[in-house]
C-alpha positions as a Markdown table, in Angstrom:
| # | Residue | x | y | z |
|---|---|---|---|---|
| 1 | Unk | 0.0 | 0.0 | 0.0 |
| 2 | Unk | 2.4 | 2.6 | -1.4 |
| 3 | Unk | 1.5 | 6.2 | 0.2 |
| 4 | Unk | 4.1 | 8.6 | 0.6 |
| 5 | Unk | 5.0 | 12.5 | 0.6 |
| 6 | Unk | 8.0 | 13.8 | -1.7 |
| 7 | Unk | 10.2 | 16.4 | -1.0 |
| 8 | Unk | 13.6 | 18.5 | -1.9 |
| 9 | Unk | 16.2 | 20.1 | 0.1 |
| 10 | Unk | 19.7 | 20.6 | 0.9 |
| 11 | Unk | 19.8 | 17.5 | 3.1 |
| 12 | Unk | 18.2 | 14.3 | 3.8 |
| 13 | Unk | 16.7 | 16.2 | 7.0 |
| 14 | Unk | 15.4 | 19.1 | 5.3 |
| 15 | Unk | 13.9 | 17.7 | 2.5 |
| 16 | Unk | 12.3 | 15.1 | 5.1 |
| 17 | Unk | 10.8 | 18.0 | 6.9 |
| 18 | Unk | 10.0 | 20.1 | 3.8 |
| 19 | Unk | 7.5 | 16.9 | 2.6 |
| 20 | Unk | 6.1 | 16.9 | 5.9 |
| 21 | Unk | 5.4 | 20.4 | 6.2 |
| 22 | Unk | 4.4 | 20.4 | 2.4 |
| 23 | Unk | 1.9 | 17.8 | 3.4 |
| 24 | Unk | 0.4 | 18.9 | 6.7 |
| 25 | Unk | 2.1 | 16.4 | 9.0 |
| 26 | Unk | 3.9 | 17.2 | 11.9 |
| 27 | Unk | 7.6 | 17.4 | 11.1 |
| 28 | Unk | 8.7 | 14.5 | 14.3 |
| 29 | Unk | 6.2 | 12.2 | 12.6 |
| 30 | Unk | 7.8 | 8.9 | 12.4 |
| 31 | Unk | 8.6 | 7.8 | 9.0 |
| 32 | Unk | 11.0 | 6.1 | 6.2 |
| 33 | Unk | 12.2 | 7.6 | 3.1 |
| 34 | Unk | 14.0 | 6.7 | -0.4 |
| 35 | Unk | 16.1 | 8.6 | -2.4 |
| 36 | Unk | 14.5 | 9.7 | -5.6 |
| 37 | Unk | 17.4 | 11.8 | -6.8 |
| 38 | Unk | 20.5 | 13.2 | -5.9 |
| 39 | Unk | 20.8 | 16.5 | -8.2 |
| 40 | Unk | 18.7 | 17.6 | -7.0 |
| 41 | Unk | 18.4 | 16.0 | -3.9 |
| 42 | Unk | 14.6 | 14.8 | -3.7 |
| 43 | Unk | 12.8 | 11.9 | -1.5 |
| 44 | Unk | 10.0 | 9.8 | -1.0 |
| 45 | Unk | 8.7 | 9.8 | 2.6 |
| 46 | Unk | 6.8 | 7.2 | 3.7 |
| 47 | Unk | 4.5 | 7.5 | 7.1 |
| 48 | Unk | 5.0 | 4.6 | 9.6 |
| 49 | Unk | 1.5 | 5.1 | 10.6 |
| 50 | Unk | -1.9 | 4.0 | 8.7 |
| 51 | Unk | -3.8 | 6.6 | 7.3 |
| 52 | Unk | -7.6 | 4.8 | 7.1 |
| 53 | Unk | -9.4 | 7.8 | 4.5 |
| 54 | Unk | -6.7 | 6.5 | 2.1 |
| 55 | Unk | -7.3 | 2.8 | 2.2 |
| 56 | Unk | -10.6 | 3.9 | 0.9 |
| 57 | Unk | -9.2 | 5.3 | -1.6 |
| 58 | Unk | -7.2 | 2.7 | -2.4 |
| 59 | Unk | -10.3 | 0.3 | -2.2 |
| 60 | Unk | -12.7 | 2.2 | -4.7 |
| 61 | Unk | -10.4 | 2.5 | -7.5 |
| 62 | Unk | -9.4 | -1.4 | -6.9 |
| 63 | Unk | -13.2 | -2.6 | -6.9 |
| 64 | Unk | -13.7 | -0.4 | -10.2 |
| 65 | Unk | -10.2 | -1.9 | -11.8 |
| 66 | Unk | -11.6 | -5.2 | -10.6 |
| 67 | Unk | -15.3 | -5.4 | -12.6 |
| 68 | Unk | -13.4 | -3.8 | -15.4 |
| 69 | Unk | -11.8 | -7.8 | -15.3 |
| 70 | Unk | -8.4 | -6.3 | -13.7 |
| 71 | Unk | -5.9 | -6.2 | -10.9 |
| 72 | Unk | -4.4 | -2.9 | -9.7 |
| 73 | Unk | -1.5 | -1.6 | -7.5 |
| 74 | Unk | -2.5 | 1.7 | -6.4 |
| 75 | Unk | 0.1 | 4.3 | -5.0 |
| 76 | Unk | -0.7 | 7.7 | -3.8 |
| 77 | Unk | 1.1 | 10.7 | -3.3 |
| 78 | Unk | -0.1 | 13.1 | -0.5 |
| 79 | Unk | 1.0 | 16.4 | -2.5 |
| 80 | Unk | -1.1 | 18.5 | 0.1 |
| 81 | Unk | -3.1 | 18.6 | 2.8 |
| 82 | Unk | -6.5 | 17.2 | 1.1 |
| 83 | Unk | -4.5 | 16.7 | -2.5 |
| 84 | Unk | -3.7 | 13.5 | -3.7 |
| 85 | Unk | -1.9 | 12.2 | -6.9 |
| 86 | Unk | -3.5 | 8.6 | -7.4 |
| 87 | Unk | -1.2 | 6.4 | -9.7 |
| 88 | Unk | -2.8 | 3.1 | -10.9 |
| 89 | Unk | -1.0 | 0.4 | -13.0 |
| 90 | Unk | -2.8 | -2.4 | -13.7 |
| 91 | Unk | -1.6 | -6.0 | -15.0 |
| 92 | Unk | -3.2 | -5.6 | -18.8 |
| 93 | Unk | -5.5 | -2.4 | -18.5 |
| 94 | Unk | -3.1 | 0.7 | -18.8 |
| 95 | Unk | -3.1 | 1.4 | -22.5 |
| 96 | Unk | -6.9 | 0.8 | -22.8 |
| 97 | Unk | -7.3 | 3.5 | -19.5 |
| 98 | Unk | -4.9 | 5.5 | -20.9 |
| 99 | Unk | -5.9 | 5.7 | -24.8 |
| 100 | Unk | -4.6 | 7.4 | -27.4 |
| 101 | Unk | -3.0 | 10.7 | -26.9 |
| 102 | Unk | -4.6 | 10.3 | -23.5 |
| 103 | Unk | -8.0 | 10.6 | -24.5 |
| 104 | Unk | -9.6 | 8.0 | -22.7 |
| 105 | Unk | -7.5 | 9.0 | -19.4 |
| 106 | Unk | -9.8 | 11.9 | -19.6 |
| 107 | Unk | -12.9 | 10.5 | -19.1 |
| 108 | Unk | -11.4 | 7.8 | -16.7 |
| 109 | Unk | -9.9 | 10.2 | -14.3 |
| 110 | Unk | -12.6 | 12.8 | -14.3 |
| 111 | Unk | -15.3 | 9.4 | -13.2 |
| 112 | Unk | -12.6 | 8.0 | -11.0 |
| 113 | Unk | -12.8 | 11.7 | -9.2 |
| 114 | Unk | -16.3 | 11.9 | -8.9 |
| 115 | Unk | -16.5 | 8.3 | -7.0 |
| 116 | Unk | -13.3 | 9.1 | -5.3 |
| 117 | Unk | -14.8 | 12.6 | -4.0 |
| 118 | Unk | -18.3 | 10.7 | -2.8 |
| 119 | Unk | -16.2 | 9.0 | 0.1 |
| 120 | Unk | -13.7 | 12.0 | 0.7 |
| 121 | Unk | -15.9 | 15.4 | 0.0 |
| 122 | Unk | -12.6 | 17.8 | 1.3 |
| 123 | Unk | -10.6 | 16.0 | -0.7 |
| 124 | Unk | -8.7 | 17.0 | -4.4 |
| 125 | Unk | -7.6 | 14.1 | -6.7 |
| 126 | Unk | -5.5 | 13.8 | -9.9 |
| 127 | Unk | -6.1 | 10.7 | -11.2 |
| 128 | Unk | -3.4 | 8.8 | -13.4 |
| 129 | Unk | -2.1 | 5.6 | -15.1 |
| 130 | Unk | 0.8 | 4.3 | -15.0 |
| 131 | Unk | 2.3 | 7.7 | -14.1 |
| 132 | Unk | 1.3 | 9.1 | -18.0 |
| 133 | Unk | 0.6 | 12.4 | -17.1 |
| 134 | Unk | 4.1 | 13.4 | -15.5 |
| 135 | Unk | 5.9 | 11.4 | -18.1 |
| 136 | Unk | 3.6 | 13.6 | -20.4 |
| 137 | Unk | 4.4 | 16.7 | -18.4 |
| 138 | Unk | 8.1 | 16.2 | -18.2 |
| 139 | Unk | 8.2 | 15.6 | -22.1 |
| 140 | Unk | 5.7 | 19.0 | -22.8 |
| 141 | Unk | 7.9 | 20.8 | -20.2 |
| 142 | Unk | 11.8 | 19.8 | -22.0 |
| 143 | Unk | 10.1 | 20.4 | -25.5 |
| 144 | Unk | 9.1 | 24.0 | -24.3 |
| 145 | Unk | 12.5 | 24.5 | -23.1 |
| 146 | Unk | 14.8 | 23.2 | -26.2 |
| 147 | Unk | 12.0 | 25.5 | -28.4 |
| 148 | Unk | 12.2 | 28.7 | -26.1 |
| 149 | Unk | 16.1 | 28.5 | -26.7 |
| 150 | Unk | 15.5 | 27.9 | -30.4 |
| 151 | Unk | 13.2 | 30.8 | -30.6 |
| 152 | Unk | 16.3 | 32.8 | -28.9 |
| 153 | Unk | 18.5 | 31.9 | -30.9 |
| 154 | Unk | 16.8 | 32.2 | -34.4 |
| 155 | Unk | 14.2 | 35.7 | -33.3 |
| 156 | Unk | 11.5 | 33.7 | -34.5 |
| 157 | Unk | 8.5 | 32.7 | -32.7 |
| 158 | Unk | 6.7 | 29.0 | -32.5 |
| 159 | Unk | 3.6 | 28.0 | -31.8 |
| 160 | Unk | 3.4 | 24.3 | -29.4 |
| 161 | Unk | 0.5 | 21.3 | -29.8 |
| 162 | Unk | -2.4 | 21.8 | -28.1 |
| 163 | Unk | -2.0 | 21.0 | -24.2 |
| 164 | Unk | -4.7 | 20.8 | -21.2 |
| 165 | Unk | -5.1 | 23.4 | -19.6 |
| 166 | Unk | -3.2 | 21.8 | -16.0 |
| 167 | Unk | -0.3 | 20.8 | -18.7 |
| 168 | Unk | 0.0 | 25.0 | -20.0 |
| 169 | Unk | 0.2 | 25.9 | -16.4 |
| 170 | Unk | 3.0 | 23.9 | -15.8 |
| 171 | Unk | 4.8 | 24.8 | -19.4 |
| 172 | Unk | 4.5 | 28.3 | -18.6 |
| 173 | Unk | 5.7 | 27.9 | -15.0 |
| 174 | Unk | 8.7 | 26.0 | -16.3 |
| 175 | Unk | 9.6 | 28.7 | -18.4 |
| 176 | Unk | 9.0 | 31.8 | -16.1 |
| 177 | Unk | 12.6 | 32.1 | -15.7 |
| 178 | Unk | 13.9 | 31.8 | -19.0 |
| 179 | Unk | 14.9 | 35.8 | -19.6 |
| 180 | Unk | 14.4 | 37.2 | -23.9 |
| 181 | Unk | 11.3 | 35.0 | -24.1 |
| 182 | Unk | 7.2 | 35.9 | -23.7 |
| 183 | Unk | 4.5 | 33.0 | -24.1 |
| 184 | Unk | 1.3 | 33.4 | -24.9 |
| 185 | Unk | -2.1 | 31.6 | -26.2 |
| 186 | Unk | -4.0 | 31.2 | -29.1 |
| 187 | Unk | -6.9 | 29.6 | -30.3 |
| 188 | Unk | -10.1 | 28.3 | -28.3 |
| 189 | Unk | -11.1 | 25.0 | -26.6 |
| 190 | Unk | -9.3 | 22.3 | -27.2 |
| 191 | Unk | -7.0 | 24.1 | -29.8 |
| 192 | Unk | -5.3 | 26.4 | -27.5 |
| 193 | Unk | -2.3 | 26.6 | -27.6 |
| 194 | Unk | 0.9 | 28.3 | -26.3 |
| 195 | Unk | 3.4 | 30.1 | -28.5 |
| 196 | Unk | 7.1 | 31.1 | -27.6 |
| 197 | Unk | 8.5 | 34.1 | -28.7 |
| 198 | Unk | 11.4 | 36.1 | -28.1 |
| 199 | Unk | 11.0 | 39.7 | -26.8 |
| 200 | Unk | 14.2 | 41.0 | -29.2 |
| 201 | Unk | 15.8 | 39.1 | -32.6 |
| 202 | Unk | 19.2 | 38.7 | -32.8 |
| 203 | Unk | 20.3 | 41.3 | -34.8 |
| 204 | Unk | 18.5 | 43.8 | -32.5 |
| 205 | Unk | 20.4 | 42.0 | -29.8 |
| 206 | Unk | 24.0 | 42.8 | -31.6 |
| 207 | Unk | 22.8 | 46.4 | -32.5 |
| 208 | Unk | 22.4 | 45.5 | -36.0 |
């Protein structure tokens, strides 16, 4: 019954505390933790103690894996106090869940949440398989990088796919600190998308 908290810091101890914090536990709350990464340094804290509203969790989305003719391992995150990242893999389900481009994820998590919500009211879920959605996030999130420096280095702007609207967010945070670059949307519904553009062209750069 994987449940855990992650967390970054300077040290072991800090980034222990940090997730605890993070996650509304108290910081001498007895736990275990795994490296995740060393550069940076980031964990995976794991509470010692049971937390019963999360073996419901765990419960529904295994009864609804089950008459779906499956077996699930379900591992949640506790990202914040009432905010959960729920990560199912399954044994032969995940690319029919998933579908393509993530289509079918869609309509899976936003159910899942709504049966999820009926035994935790307070509560906020994201709802994923087989971790897609990061691995999806972490791919939007380098392509938006490698094209903001294109865009610097040729003074020419470039529009990205169409993203959810969660996925933008986290493009646009990622690139909050890149200096010579705005981003900005076009397009409505499901065709929005973001486009990269540098504030000054080269030549204007070089006083050309």
């Amino acid at each position: 019954m994987p449940r855990y908290i992650e967390g970054t810091g300077n040290t072991i101890e800090e980034a222990v505390k940090n997730a605890l914090e993070k996650a509304g536990f108290d910081i001498n709350e007895e736990v275990e933790y795994e490296l995740v990464s060393e550069n940076p340094l980031r964990i995976r804290v794991f509470l010692k103690r049971d937390l019963p509203e999360l073996d419901v969790v765990e419960e529904e989305v295994k009864k609804f894996i089950e008459k779906m003719g499956g077996k699930a391992t379900v591992f949640i995150e506790i990202m914040e106090p009432n905010k959960y990242y729920v990560n199912i893999k399954t044994r032969r389900l995940d690319n029919l869940l998933i579908g393509k481009g993530g289509r079918v994820l869609r309509e899976f998590s936003y159910l899942m949440a709504i049966i999820l919500k009926k035994k935790m009211p307070e509560a906020t879920f994201v709802i994923d398989v087989a971790n897609y959605k990061r691995r999806r996030e972490n791919y939007l999130i380098n392509k938006a990088i490698a094209t903001a420096k294109l865009a610097l280095q040729t003074g020419r702007e470039y529009t990205l796919d169409p993203m959810e609207a969660s996925e933008r967010r986290k493009v646009k945070e990622a690139l909050k600190g890149m200096e010579g670059i705005r981003v900005y949307t076009v397009g409505r519904g499901r065709d929005i998308r973001l486009v990269i553009s540098p504030l000054k062209k080269p030549e204007e750069e070089s006083g050309a």
